[in-house]
Each structure stands twice: as C-alpha cells, then as structure tokens.
Phi, psi and omega in degrees: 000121177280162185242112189318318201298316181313313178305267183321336184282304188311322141324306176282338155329293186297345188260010211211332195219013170225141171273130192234158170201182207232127172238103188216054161246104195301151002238048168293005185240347171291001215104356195274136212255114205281181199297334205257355180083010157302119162272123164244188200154152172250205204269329136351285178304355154296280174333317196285299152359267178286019152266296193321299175214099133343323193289344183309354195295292217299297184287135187259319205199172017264152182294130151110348146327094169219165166283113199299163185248176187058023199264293199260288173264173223238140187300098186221179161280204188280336191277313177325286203291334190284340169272356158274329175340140151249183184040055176283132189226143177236158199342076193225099191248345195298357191211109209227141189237126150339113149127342213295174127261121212295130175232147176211169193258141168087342176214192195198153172223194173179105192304146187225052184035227158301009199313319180273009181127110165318122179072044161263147175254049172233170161186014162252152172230121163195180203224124169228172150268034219250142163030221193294014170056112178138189162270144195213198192212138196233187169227146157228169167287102190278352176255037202205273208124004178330034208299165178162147153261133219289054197217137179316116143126298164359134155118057190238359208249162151222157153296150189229327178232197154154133192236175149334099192256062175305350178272339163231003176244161144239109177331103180299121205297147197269166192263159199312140157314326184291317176309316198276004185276337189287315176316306179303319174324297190282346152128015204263020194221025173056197189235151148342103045261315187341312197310288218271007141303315194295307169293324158300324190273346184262027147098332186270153187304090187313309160323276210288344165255012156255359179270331187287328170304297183279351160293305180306316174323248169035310202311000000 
C-alpha cells in the first residue's frame, strides 16, 4: 500500500524534474528508461508503473530498465483500472480526492489537487502524445469534466468518471467537520465563492460546514 502524498510527490517529480516522453509500444510505456535518460510511458502505463515500483519516479539508469506490468496491480486497460477503482463517480467532478483516478474512454489520469500550489492552473498529471508529449500536468474542470492544457485550441476532451484506487493507495483521511469548520474560520480555506469550490473538490459537504461555522461562531 502506497501512502497517496508519496505516490503524487513521485509524479510530480517525473512531471516537473525528468525528461519523459509517450509511448504506447511495449515496453516502451512502462517505465522504460533510454540511454539519453528519457523515461517513457503511455498514459495507462503511468499509472500502473508507479503503483508497481514507485521508485521507477525516481531512477536514471540502468537504460533499458522498465517495469514489468502485473507485479502489483493487475496488467488491464483504462476501463480495467477504473473497475478496480472503489467510490466510481461518472460525470460528476465537484468532489474529486487527491491520488483519484481519472477515466476517458481510450486515456487516463490522476488527479492531484494543489500539488502544484494553491492557485497553479494545472491539476492533473498524465502522460500523452498530446502537445509537448510526455509526462505533463493538465487541468480539468470540475464542473464540466474538461479536460485541457493551457495552450490555445486544448481542451475539446472531457473525463467521463473517478475513483479510489484504493486497493493500492492510502488515502488520506478526511478531517472532522468541527476541524475544517474551525479552518474556515481561521481563513485558510479562502473566501467565498472560491472557499466552497476548494471544499467540494476536497469531498466536503459545503452547506453542512458552513452551517458548523455558524454554529460555533455563535458559540
């Protein structure tokens, strides 16, 4: 079992500190990593990888090194993984958890919230042949499914589901109501409208935590 913040810090590694490039000729889509220190993958084979051995985020050599499929999660497609996937929600995005995974028919993802910064306009990680190829970091909508990258004419795709991929990752628990309402209090969860975008996509009910905020105010 991977520990999500782990899983996603090694993802942003590869999108951010590796030359990567898309591939989806085996076993050129695993992980596999070439003489010039390019690592590939296709967009399955992201996923799959870095469940198999995290550490492939990581490894320069030896060229010619890739991840064998099945070691962990089981060699399937994208439709595949979504059925191991638990809490599968189709074309609903408003309430989306770090680490989740992203479905389309024919590609794949994995959402990673803020990973990248409160207010950066990516929130995806995924490996396409798509614009600069590779691994890159994308956006969706959430109130739409929208996928797209921030270069003119992107953005023509939508995401149709997502789940949990719970059988190999673990998921960070989510916090009291009484906590995240105290959170609100204290300013950390931005102002309105923004707040209650920030609290849906992170899974909480807004309404009922903002009903807890005025209960304490009270207090």
């Amino acid at each position: 079992m991977i520990k999500v913040d782990d899983w996603l810090k090694g993802l942003k590694h590869l999108c951010q500190k590796r030359r990567t490039a898309y591939s989806n000729i085996p076993p050129y889509n695993c992980g596999y990593i070439w003489a010039s220190g390019i690592i590939s993958f296709d967009c399955i084979g992201l996923v799959k990888s870095t469940i198999n051995e995290p550490d492939i985020c990581y490894k320069t050599k030896p060229a010619g090194y890739y991840v064998q499929p099945g070691q962990v999660i089981l060699d399937t497609t994208e439709l595949g993984i979504l059925q191991l996937c638990s809490d599968v929600v189709w074309n609903d995005f408003r309430k989306l958890t770090p680490g989740e995974y992203l479905y389309m028919e024919g590609h794949a993802g994995i959402y990673v919230g803020d990973l990248f910064g409160k207010g950066a306009k990516v929130n995806v990680i995924e490996c396409t042949g798509d614009w600069s190829g590779g691994v890159l970091a994308t956006w969706i909508d959430p109130e739409t499914g929208q996928r797209k990258d921030w270069e003119p004419g992107s953005g023509n795709r939508y995401w149709e589901a997502h789940g949990k991929l719970s059988r190999y990752i673990s998921y960070n628990k989510k916090k009291s109501l009484n906590a995240i309402a105290r959170e609100v209090i204290a300013g950390k969860w931005g102002t309105y409208p923004e707040r209650k975008k920030k609290l849906e996509a992170a899974g909480y009910d807004y309404a009922k935590v903002q009903k807890k905020v005025d209960e304490l105010l009270k207090e």
